[in-house]
C-alpha positions in Angstrom: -38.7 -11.1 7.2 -37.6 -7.4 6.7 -34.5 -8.2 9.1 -33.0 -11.0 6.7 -34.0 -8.9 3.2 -31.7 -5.9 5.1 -28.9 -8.7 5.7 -29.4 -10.1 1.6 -29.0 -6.6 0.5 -25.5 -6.2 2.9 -24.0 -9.5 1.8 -24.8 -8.4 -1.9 -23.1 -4.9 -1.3 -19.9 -6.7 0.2 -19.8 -8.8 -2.6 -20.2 -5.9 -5.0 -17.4 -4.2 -3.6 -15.1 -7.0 -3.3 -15.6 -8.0 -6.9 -14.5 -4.4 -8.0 -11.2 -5.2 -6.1 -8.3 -5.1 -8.8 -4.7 -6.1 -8.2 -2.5 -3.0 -9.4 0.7 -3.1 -12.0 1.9 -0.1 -12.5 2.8 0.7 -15.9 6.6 0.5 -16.4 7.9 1.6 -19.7 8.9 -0.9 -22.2 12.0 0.1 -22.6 12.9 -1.3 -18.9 12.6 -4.6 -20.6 15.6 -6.9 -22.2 18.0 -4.6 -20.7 21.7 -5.7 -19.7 21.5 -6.6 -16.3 24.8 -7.3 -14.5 25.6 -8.7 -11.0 29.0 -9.6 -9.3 31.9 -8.3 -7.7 35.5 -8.0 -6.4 37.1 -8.3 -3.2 39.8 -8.5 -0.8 39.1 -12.2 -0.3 40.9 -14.7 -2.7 39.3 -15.5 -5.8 37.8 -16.9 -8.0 35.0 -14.2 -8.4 32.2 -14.7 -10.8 29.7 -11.8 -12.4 26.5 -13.0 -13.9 24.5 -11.5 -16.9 21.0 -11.2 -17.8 18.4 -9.6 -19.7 15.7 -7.8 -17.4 11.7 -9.3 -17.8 8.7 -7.8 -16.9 6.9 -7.7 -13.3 4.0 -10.1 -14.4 6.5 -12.7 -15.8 9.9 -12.3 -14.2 11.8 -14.8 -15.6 15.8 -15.6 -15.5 17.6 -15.1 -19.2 21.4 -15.8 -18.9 23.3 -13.8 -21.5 25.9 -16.1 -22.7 29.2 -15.2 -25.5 29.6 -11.8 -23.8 33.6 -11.2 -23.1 34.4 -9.9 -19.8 37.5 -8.1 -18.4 38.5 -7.2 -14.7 41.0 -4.5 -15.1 42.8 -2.7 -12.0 44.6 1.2 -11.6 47.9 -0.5 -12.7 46.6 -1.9 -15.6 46.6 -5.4 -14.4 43.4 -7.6 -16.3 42.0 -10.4 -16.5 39.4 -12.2 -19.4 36.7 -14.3 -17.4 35.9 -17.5 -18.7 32.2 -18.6 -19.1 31.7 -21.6 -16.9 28.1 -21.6 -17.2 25.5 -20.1 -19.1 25.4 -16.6 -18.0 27.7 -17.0 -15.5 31.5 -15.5 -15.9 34.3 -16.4 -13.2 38.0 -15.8 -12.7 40.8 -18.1 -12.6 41.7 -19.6 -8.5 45.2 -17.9 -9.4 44.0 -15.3 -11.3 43.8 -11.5 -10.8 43.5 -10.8 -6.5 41.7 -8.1 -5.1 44.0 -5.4 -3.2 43.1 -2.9 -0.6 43.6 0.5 -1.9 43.5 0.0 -5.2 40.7 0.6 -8.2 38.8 -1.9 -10.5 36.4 -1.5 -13.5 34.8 -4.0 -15.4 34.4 -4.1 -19.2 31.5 -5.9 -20.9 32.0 -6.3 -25.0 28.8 -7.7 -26.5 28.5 -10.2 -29.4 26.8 -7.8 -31.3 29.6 -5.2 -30.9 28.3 -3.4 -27.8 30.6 -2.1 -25.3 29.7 -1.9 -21.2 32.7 0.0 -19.0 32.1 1.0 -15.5 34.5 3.2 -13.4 37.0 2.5 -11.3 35.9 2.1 -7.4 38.6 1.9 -4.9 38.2 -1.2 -2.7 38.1 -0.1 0.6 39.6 -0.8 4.0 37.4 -3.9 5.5 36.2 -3.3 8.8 36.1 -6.0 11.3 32.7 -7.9 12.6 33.0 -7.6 16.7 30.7 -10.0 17.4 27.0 -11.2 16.0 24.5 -12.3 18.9 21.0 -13.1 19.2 18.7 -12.5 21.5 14.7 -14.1 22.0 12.6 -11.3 21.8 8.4 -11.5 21.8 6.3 -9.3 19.1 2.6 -8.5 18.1 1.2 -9.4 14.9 -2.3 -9.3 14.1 -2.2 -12.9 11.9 -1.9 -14.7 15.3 -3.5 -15.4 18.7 -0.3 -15.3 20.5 2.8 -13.4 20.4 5.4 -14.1 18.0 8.9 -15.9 19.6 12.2 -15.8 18.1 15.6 -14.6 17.8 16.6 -11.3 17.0 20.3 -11.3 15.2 22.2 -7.9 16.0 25.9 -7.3 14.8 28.7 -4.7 16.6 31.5 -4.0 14.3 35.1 -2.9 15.6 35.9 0.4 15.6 36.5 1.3 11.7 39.8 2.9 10.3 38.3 6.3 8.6 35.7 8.2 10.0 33.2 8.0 6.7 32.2 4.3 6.4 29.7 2.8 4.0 28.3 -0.9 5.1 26.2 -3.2 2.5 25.3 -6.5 4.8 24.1 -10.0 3.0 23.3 -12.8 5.5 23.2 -16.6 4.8 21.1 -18.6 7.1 21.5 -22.8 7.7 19.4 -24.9 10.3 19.1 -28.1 11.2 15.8 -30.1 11.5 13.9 -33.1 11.4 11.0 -35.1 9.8 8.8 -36.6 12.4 8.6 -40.0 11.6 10.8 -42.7 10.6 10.4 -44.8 7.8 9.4 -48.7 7.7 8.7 -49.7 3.8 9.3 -48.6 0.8 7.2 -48.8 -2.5 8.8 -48.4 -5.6 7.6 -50.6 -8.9 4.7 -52.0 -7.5 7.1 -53.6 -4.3 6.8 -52.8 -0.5 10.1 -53.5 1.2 11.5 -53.1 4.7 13.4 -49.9 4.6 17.0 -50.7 5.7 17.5 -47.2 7.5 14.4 -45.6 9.3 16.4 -42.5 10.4 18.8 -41.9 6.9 16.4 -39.5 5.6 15.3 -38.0 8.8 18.1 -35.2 9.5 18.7 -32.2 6.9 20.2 -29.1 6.5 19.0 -26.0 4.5 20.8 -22.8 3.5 18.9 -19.9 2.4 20.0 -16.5 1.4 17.8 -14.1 3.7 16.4 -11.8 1.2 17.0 -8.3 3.1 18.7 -5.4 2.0 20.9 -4.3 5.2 23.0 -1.2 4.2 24.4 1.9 7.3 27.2 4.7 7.5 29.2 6.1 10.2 29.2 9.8 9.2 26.6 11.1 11.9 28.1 8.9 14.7 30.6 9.8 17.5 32.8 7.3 16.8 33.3 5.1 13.8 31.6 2.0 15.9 28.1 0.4 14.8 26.7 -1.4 17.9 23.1 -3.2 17.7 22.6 -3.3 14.4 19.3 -5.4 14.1 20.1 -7.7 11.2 17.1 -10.4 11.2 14.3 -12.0 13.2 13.3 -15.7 12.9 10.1 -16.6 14.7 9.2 -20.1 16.2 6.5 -20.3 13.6 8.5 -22.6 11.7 11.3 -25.7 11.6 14.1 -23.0 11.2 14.4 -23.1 15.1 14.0 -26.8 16.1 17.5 -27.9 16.1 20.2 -25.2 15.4 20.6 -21.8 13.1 23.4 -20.7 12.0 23.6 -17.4 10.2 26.8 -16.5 8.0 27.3 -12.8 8.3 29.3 -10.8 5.2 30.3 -7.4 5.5 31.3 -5.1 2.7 32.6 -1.6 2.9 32.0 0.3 0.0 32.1 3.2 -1.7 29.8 5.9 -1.5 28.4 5.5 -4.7 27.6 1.6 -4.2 25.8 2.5 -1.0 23.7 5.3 -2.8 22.8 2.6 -5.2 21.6 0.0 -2.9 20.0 3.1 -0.8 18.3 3.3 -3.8 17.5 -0.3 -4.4 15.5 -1.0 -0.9 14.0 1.9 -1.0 12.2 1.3 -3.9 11.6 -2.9 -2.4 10.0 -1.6 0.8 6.6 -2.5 1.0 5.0 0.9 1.5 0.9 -0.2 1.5 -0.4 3.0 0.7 -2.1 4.7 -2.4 -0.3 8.0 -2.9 3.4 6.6 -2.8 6.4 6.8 -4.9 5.8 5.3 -8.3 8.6 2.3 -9.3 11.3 3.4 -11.2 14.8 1.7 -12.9 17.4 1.9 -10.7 21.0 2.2 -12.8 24.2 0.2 -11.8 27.5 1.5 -12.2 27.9 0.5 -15.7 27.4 2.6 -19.2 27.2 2.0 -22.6 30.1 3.6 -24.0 29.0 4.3 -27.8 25.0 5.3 -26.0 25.2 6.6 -22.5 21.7 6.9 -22.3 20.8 3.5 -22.8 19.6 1.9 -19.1 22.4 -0.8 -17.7 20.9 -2.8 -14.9 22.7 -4.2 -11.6 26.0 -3.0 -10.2 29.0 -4.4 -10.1 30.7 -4.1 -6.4 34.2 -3.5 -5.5 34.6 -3.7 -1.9 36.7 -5.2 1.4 34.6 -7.7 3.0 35.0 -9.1 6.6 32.3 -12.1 7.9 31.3 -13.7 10.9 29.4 -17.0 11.7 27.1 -17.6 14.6 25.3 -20.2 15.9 22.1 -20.5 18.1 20.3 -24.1 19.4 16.8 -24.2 19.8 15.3 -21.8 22.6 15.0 -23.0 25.4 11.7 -22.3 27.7 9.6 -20.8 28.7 9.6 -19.6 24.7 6.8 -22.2 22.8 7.7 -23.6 19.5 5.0 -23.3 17.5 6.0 -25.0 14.0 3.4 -27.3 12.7 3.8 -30.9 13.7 3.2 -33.8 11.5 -0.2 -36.8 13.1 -0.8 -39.7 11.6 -4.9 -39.9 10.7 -7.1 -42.4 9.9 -6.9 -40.8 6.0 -3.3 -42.1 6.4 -4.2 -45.1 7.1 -6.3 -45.5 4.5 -4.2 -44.2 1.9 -1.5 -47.0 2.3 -4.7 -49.8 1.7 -4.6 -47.7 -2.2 -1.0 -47.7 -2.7 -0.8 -49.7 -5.1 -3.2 -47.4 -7.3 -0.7 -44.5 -6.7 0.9 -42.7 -9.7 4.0 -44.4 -10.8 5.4 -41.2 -11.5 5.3 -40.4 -7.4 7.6 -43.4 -6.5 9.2 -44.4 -4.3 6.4 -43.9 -1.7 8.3 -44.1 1.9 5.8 -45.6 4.7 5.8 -45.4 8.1 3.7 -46.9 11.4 1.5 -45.4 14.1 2.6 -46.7 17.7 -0.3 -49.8 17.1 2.4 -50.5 14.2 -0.7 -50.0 11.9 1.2 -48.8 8.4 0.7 -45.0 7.2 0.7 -43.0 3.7 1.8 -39.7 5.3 2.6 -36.9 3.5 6.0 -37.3 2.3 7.5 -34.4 4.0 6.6 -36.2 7.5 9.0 -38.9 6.8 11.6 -37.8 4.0 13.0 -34.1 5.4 14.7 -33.7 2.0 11.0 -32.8 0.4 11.3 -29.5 2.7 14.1 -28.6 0.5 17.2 -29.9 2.6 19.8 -32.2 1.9 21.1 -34.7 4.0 24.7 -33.9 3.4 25.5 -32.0 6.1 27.4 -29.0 5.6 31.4 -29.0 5.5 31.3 -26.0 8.1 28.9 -27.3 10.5 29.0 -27.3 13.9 27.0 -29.2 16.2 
């Protein structure tokens, strides 16, 4: 009896202690919010180039506000310009023919406001591209405490060529594509209170997803021997999930910049790196390259990037063994059979319901995603630069 009033008295503490758990925001001044935030750039690859604008939201409710009837001008060191035309709310581009980014030379953007406002930045010499030697991947094995086994996958590295100038600046953004597959092909189709035979099982079986890998990749040359970056990890994708099944391709884009664009992104991941502990540095506003010209003072968001970009695609099939693939696999249960015996009491506002068979030929309600790979977030249309 005494032994289970000690174990009441633990399980009450734990709960005690867990309920005094509080999620932290730190307090950012207000006026970091509904600021101009800017985001584009111009390179040494054919236009058109498009520069976005926004107003800046608060942590707790991050939202996306385009800032539309601003006027925008690209002008170069020879006085060269260009007015960008507003294709889409927010969202500013020059013409296909229209002003061409040169190596050597210098570009500023202006920003004039409806409201009489006037955004200038300087002018940033875009630099010599260096060439992408080669992008590899290799399957390496890692720890991580959230799993029973070790984690599979490929880890991307890049070598660049040997660069022209001693004193390089690299900003990295990768674009990853991969194949994959539902797992079962569909028989019937419900739609309007109708089950028909679906005409083509496998049409929605195949897709292709592109997502922009969310990492901030950014090095320099000045404290190596030669002006050469070799093994720079840029990524790691794990077998945990579809990514792997088929194919991967990653798009690799490299900008050389200036030194003040690098300082800026420096800037930029290290405040975005998760740092887990209490006493660390507090978030601040990072400013871009752009000032208001009547109030200096006043915080301009984003940056926008002149630089000479080079790129490289790769692509990788599915690894082969011993590595495991581990993504989860779709089975057909008895609750999926029981499902399609209610399907005509399914919300109209889910249809069409795609059905498929067990190997008895018994009909299944699966979850969609089992059957229709474009609920992952595909598309069937496969990609013009694909390569299989």
């Amino acid at each position: 009896m005494r032994i289970n009033i000690v174990r009441v008295i633990y399980i009450l503490l734990l709960i005690f202690l867990i309920s005094c758990e509080e999620k932290y925001w730190p307090e950012l001044d207000n006026k970091y919010e509904g600021l101009l935030v800017v985001e584009g750039m111009i390179t040494n690859r054919p236009g058109p180039y498009t520069i976005k604008l926004s107003l800046s939201t608060t942590v707790q409710f991050s939202t996306h506000i385009p800032l539309s009837g601003y006027e925008l001008i690209i002008t170069d060191d020879s006085g060269q310009e260009e007015t960008l035309t507003e294709n889409e709310a927010g969202a500013y581009s020059t013409y296909p023919s229209g002003i061409q980014g040169v190596i050597g030379k210098k570009y500023k953007l202006t920003i004039n406001a409806p409201d009489g406002r006037t955004y200038r930045s300087e002018f940033e010499e875009l630099m010599i591209p260096t060439g992408i030697e080669s992008v590899y991947a290799e399957v390496e094995y890692r720890e991580d405490i959230n799993y029973y086994h070790d984690l599979a996958g490929y880890q991307f590295y890049l070598d660049t060529y040997n660069a022209e100038n001693d004193s390089n600046y690299y900003l990295w953004q990768l674009e990853a594509t991969y194949k994959y597959r539902s797992d079962f092909l569909i028989r019937f189709i419900f739609d309007h209170y109708t089950l028909s035979p679906f005409p083509n099982p496998d049409s929605l079986q195949i897709c292709w997803k592109t997502d922009k890998i969310q990492k901030i990749l950014i090095y320099n040359t000045l404290d190596l021997s030669e002006p050469k970056i070799t093994r720079l990890p840029l990524h790691y994708v794990t077998t945990e999930t579809r990514e792997l099944s088929i194919r991967y391709s990653v798009l690799v884009k490299q900008f050389s910049i200036t030194e003040k664009a690098y300082n800026f992104w420096g800037s930029v991941k290290e405040q975005n790196v998760e740092q887990g502990a209490l006493y660390t540095k507090q978030p601040y506003q990072i400013r871009g390259n752009l000032v208001n010209t009547e109030n200096p003072d006043e915080p301009v968001l984003g940056y926008f990037l002149v630089a000479g970009v080079s790129e490289k695609r790769i692509y990788v099939d599915r690894p082969q063994a011993p590595v495991l693939m581990y993504y989860p696999i779709c089975v057909i249960t008895d609750f999926d059979l029981e499902r399609f015996g209610f399907i005509y009491w399914t919300d109209g506002s889910t249809w069409p319901l795609y059905v498929t068979e067990n190997e008895e030929g018994a009909r299944a309600l699966t979850h969609q995603a089992c059957v229709d790979c474009r609920v992952k977030g595909g598309t069937i249309e496969k990609p013009d630069f694909w390569e299989d």
